[in-house]
C-alpha positions as CSV (number, residue, x, y, z in Angstrom):
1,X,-5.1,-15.9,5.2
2,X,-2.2,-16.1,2.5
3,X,-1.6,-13.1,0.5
4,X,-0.8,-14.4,-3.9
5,X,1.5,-12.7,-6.3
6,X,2.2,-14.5,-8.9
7,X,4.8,-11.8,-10.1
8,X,6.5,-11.3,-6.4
9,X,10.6,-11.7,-5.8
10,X,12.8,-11.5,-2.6
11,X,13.1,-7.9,-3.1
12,X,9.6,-6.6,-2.8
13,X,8.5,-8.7,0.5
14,X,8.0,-7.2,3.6
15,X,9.7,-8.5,6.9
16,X,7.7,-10.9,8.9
17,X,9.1,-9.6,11.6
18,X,7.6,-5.9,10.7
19,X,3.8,-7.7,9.8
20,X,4.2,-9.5,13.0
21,X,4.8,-6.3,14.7
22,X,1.9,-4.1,13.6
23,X,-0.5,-7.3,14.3
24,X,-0.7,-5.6,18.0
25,X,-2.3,-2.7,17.2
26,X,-0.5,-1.7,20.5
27,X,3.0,-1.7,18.6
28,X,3.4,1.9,18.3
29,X,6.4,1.9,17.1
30,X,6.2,-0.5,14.4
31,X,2.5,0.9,13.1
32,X,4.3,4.4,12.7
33,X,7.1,2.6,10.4
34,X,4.5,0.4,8.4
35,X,2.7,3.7,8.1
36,X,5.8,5.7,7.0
37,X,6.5,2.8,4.6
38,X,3.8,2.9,2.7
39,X,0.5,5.4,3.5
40,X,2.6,7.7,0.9
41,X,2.3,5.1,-2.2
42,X,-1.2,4.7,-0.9
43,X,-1.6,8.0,-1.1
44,X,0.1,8.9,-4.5
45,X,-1.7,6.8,-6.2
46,X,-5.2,8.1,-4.8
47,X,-4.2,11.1,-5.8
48,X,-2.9,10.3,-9.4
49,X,-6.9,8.8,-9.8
50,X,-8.4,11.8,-9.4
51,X,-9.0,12.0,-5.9
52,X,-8.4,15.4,-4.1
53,X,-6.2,15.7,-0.9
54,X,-9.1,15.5,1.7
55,X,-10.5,12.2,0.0
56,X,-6.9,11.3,-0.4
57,X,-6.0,11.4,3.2
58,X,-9.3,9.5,4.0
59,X,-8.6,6.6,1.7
60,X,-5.2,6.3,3.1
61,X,-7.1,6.0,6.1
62,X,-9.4,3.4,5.2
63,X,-6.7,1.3,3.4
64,X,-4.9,1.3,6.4
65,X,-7.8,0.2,8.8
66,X,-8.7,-2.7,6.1
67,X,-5.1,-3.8,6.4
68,X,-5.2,-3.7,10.5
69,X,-8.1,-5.7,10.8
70,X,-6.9,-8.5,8.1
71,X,-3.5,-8.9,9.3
72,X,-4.2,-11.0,12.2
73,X,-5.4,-13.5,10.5
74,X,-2.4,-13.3,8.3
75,X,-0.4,-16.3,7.6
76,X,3.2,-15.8,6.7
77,X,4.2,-18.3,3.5
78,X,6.7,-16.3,1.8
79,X,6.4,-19.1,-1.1
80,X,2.7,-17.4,-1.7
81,X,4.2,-13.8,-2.6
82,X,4.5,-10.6,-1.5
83,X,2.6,-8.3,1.0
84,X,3.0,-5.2,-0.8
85,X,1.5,-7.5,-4.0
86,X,-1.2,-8.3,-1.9
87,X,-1.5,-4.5,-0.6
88,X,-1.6,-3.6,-4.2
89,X,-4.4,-4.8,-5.2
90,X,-6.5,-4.3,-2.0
91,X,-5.4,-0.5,-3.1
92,X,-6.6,-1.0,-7.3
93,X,-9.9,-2.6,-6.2
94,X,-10.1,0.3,-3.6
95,X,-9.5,2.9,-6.0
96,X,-11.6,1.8,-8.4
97,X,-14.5,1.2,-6.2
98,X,-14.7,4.6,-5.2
99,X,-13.5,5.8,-9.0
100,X,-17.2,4.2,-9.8
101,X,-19.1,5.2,-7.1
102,X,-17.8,9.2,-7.3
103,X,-19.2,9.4,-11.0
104,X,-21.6,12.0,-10.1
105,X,-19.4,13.8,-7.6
106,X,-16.5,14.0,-10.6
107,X,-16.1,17.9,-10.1
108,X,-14.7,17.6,-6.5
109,X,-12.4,15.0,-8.1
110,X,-10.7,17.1,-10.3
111,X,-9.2,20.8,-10.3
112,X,-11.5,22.9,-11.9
113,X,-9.2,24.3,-14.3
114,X,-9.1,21.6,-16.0
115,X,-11.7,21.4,-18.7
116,X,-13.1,24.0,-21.3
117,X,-14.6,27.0,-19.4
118,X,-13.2,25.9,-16.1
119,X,-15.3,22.8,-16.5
120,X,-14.0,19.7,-14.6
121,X,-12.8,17.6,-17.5
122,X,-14.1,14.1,-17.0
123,X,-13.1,12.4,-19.9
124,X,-9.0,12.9,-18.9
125,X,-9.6,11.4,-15.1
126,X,-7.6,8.0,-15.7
127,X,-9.5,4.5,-15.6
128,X,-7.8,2.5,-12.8
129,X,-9.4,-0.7,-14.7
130,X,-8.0,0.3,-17.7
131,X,-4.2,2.1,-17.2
132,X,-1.3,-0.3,-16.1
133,X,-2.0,0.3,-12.5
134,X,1.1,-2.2,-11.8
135,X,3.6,-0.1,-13.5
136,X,2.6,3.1,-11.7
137,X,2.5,1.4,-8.9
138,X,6.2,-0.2,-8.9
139,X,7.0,3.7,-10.3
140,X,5.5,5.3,-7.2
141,X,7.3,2.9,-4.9
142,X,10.4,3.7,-5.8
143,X,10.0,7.3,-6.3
144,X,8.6,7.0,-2.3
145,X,11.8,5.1,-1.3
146,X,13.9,7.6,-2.9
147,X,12.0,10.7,-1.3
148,X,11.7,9.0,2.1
149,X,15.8,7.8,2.2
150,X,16.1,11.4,1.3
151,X,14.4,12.7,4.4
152,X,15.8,10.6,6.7
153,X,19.7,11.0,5.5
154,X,19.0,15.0,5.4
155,X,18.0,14.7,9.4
156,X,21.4,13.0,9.8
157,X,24.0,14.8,8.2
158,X,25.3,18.6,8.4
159,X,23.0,21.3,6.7
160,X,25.7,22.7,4.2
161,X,26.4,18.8,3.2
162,X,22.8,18.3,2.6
163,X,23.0,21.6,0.8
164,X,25.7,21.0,-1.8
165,X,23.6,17.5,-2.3
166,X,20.4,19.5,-3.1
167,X,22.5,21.6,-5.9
168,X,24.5,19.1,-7.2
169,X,21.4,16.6,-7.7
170,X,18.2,17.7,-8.0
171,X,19.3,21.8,-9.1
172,X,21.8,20.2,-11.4
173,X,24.3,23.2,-10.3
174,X,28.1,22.8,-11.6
175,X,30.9,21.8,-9.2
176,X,32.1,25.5,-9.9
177,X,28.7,27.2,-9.3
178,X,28.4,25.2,-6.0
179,X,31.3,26.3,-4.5
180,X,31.1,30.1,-5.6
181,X,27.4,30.5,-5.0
182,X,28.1,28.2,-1.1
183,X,31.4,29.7,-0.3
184,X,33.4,26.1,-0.3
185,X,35.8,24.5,-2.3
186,X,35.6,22.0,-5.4
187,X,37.2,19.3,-2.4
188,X,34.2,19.9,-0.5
189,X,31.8,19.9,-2.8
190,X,32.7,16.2,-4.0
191,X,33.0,14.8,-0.5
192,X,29.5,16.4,0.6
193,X,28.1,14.9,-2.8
194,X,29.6,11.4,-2.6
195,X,28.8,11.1,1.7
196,X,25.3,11.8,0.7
197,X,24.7,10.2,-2.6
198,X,26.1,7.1,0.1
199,X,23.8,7.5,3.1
200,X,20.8,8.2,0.9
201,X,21.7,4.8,-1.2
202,X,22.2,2.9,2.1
203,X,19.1,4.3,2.9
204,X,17.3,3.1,0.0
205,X,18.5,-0.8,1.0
206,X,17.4,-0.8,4.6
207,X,14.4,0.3,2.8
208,X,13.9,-2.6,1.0
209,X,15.3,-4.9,3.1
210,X,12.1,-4.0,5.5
211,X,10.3,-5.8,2.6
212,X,12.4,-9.1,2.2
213,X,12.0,-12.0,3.9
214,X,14.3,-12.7,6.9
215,X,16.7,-15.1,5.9
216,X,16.4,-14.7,2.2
């Protein structure tokens, strides 16, 4: 069963070797990284469609068990495109599947708050047939792969280096205000930074790489 993307490159394919893996549906291991990988992009955009967290969390869910039972009849052909092309899609037609069907359930879709009076506000809930679902797609992705090498590099490097990260980057703090407000010097501050910045861009490759194919 190949899997077509007409606009797919080396850089967004995932590794045979990890959709070999989650095949057995014994591979622990490899289902919790294929679900680490991408149940949060499933799930962001579920959410940006309207959907609240419980529905969310259940559509992630269903994407995934769709997935499960199609990959072993999956033929790898990296000439045919990418699997997260492939995945995208099986997530738009998802999405606006249920988009359709929860018409008359629209007020559990949305906050309340959001319309006149409290009133849900219908009209604002994004089409997913009609918004450039690719774009926000490839958007979400890489904000995921960002967050997620972020995670992972903050469970491997000292507290106070994560720290002076977290104020330098997303705070925006000066050099000077770091080391005041943290107690450490201007040297410090830098080498924290530039160690982080480092293992969270590393990060980002392996990533990546999880979606190229072997070889390429």
């Amino acid at each position: 069963m190949p899997f077509s993307d007409s606009k797919s490159h080396s850089a967004t394919r995932t590794s045979q070797s990890l959709l070999e893996g989650v095949k057995d549906w014994s591979n622990q291991k490899r289902w919790n990284e294929f679900f680490s990988l991408y149940a949060p992009l499933i799930h962001a955009m579920a959410r940006h469609y309207g959907l609240a967290e419980e529905d969310a969390n259940d559509f992630v869910q269903e994407t995934m068990v769709k997935v499960a039972k199609r990959l072993p009849d999956f033929e790898y052909d990296p000439a045919l495109g990418s699997f997260r092309g492939w995945l995208r899609q099986v997530v738009r037609t998802g999405v606006i599947a249920k988009w359709r069907r929860d018409q008359k359930h629209r007020d559990h879709l949305v906050r309340p708050a959001d319309g006149p009076g409290g009133e849900p506000a219908l009209e604002r809930l994004p089409d997913p047939s009609m918004e450039d679902f690719d774009r926000l797609w490839e958007e979400q992705w890489r904000r995921r792969l960002w967050e997620t090498a972020k995670e992972r590099v903050k469970a491997k490097v000292k507290p106070r280096q994560y720290q002076i990260f977290h104020c330098a980057v997303v705070k925006e703090w000066s050099t000077a205000r770091i080391a005041r407000d943290l107690r450490v010097n201007i040297g410090q501050v830098y080498f924290a930074r530039r160690k982080v910045e480092k293992l969270i861009g590393e990060e980002v490759e392996r990533l990546r790489g999880m979606e190229e194919n072997e070889g390429d």
